[in-house]
N, CA, C and O atoms as a DFTB+ gen file, in Angstrom:
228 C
 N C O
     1  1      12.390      -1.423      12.589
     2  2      10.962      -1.143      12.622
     3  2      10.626       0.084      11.774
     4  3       9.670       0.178      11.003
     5  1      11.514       0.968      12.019
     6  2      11.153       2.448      11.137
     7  2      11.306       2.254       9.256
     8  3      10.824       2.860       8.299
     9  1      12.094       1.265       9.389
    10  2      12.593       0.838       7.833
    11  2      11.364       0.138       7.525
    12  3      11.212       0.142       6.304
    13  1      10.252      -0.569       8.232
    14  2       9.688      -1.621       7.652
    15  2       8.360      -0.609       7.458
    16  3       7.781      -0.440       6.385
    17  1       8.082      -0.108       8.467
    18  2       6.810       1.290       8.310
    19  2       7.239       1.896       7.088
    20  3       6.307       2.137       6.321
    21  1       8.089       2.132       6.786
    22  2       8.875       3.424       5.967
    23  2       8.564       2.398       4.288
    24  3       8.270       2.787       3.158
    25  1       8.793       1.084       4.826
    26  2       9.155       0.343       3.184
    27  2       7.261       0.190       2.642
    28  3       6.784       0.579       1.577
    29  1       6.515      -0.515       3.826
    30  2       5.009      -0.814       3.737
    31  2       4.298       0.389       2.916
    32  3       3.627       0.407       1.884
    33  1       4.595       1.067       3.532
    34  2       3.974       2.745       3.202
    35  2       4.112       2.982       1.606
    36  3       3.190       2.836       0.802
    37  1       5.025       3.254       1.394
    38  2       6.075       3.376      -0.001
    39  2       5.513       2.271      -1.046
    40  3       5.080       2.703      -2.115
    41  1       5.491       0.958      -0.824
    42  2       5.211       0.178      -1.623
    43  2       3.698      -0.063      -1.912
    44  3       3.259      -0.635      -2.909
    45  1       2.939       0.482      -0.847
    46  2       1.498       0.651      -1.178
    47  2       1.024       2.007      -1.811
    48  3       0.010       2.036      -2.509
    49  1       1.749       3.096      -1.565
    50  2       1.966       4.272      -2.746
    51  2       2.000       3.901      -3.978
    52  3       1.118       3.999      -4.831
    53  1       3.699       3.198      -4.100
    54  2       3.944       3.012      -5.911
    55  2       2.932       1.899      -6.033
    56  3       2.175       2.866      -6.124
    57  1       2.288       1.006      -6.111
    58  2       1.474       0.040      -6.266
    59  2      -0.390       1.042      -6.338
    60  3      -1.322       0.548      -6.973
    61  1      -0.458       1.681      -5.976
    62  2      -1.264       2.324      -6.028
    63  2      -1.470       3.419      -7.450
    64  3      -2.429       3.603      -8.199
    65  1       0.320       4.186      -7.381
    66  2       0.276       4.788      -8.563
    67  2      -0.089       4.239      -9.579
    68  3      -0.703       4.889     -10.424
    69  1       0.320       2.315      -9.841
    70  2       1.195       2.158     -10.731
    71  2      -0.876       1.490     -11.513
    72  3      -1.274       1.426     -12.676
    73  1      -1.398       1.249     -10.555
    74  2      -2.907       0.891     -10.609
    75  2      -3.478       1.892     -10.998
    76  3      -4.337       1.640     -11.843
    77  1      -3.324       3.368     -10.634
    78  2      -4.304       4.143     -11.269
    79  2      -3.608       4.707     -12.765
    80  3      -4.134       5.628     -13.390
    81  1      -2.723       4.218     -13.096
    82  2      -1.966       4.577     -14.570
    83  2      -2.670       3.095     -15.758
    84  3      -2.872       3.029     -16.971
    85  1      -2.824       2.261     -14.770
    86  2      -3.090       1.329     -15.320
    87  2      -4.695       1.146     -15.771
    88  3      -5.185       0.343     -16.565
    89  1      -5.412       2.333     -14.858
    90  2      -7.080       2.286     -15.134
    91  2      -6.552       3.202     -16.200
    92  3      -6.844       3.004     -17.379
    93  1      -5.842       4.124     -15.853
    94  2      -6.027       5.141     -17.458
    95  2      -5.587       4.852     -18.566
    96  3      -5.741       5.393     -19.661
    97  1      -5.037       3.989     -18.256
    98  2      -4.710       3.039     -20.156
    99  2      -5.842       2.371     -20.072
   100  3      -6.075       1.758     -21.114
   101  1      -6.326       2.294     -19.573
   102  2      -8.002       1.074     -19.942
   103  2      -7.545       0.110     -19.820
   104  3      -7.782      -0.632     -20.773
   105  1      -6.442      -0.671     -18.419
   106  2      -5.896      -1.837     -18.475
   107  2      -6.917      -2.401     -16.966
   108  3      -6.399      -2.594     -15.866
   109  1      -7.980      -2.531     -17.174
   110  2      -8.883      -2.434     -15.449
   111  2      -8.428      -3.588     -14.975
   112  3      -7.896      -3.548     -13.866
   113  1      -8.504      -4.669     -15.563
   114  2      -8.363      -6.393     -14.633
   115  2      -6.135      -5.739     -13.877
   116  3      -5.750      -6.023     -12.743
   117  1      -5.712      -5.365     -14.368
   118  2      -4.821      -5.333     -13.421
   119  2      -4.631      -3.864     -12.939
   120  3      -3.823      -3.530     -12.073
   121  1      -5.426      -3.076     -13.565
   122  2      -6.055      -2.170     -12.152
   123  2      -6.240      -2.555     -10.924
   124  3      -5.581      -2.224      -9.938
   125  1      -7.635      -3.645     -11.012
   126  2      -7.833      -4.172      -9.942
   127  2      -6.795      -5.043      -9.119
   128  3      -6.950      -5.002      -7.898
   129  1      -6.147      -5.532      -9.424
   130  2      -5.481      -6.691      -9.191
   131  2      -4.554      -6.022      -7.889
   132  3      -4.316      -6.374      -6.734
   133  1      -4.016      -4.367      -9.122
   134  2      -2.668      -3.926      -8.490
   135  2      -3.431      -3.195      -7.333
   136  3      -2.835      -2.972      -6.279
   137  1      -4.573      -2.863      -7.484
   138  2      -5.294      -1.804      -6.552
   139  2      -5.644      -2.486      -5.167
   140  3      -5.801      -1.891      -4.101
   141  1      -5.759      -4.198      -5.441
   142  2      -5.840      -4.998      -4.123
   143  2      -4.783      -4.878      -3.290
   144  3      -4.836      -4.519      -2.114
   145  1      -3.677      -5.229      -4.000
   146  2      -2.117      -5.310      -3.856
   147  2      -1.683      -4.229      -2.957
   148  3      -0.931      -4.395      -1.996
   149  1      -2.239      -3.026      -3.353
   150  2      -2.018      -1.368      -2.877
   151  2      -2.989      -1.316      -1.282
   152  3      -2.792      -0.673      -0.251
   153  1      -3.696      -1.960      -1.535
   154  2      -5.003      -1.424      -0.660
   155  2      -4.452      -2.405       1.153
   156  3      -4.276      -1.838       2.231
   157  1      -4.293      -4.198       0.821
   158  2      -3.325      -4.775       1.266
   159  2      -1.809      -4.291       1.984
   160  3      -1.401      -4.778       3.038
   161  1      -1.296      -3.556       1.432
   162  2       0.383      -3.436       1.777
   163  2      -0.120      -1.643       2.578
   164  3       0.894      -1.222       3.134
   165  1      -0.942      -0.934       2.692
   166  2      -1.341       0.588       2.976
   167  2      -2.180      -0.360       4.541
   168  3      -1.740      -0.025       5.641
   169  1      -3.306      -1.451       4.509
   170  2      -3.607      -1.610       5.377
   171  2      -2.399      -2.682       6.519
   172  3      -2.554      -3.160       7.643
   173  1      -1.424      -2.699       5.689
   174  2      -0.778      -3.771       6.983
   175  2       0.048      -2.817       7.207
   176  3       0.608      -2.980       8.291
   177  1       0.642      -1.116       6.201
   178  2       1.096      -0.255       7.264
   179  2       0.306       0.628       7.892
   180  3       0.982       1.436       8.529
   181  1      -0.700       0.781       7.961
   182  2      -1.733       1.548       8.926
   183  2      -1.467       0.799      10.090
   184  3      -0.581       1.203      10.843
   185  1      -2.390      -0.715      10.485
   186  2      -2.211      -1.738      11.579
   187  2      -0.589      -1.126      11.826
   188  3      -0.806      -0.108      12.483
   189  1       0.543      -1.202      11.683
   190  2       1.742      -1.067      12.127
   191  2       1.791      -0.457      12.908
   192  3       1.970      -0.710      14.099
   193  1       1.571       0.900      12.152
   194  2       1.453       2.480      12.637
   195  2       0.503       1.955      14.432
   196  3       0.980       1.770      15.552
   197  1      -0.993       1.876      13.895
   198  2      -1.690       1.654      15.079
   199  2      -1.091       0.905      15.972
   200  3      -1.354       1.228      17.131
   201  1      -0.253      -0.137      15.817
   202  2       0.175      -1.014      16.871
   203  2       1.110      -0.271      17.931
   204  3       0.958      -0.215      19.151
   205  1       2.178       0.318      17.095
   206  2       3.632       1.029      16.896
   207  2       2.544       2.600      18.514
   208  3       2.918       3.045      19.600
   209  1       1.365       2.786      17.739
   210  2       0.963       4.112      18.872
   211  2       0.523       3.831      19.674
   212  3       0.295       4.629      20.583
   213  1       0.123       2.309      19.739
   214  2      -0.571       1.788      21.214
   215  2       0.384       1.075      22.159
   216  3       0.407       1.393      23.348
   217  1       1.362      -0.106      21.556
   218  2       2.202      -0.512      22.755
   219  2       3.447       0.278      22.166
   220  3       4.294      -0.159      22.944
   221  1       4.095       1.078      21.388
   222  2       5.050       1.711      21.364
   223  2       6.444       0.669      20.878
   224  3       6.467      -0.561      20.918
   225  1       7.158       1.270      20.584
   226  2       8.322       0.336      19.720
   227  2       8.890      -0.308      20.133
   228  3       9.700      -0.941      19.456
């Protein structure tokens, strides 16, 4: 469980970085794309997190 919080988190970071490098080349359509991707994988580890503090592990 700590590995999968730990991986969600991480991969909605670099996916995030990798989107805002990608608006600054003026590459926007997979800005967006990657920025869904980021926004997606950050909200299914938030829900985790929230689940993980309400019924516990």
């Amino acid at each position: 469980m700590n590995a999968m919080l730990v991986s969600n988190g991480l991969i909605g970071l670099c996916l995030a970085w990798i989107a805002w490098r990608e608006f600054r080349s003026h590459n926007r359509r997979d800005a967006g794309i990657l920025g869904s991707a980021a926004c997606i994988a950050l909200a299914v580890s938030a829900g985790t997190w929230l689940h993980v503090l309400e019924h516990g592990w």
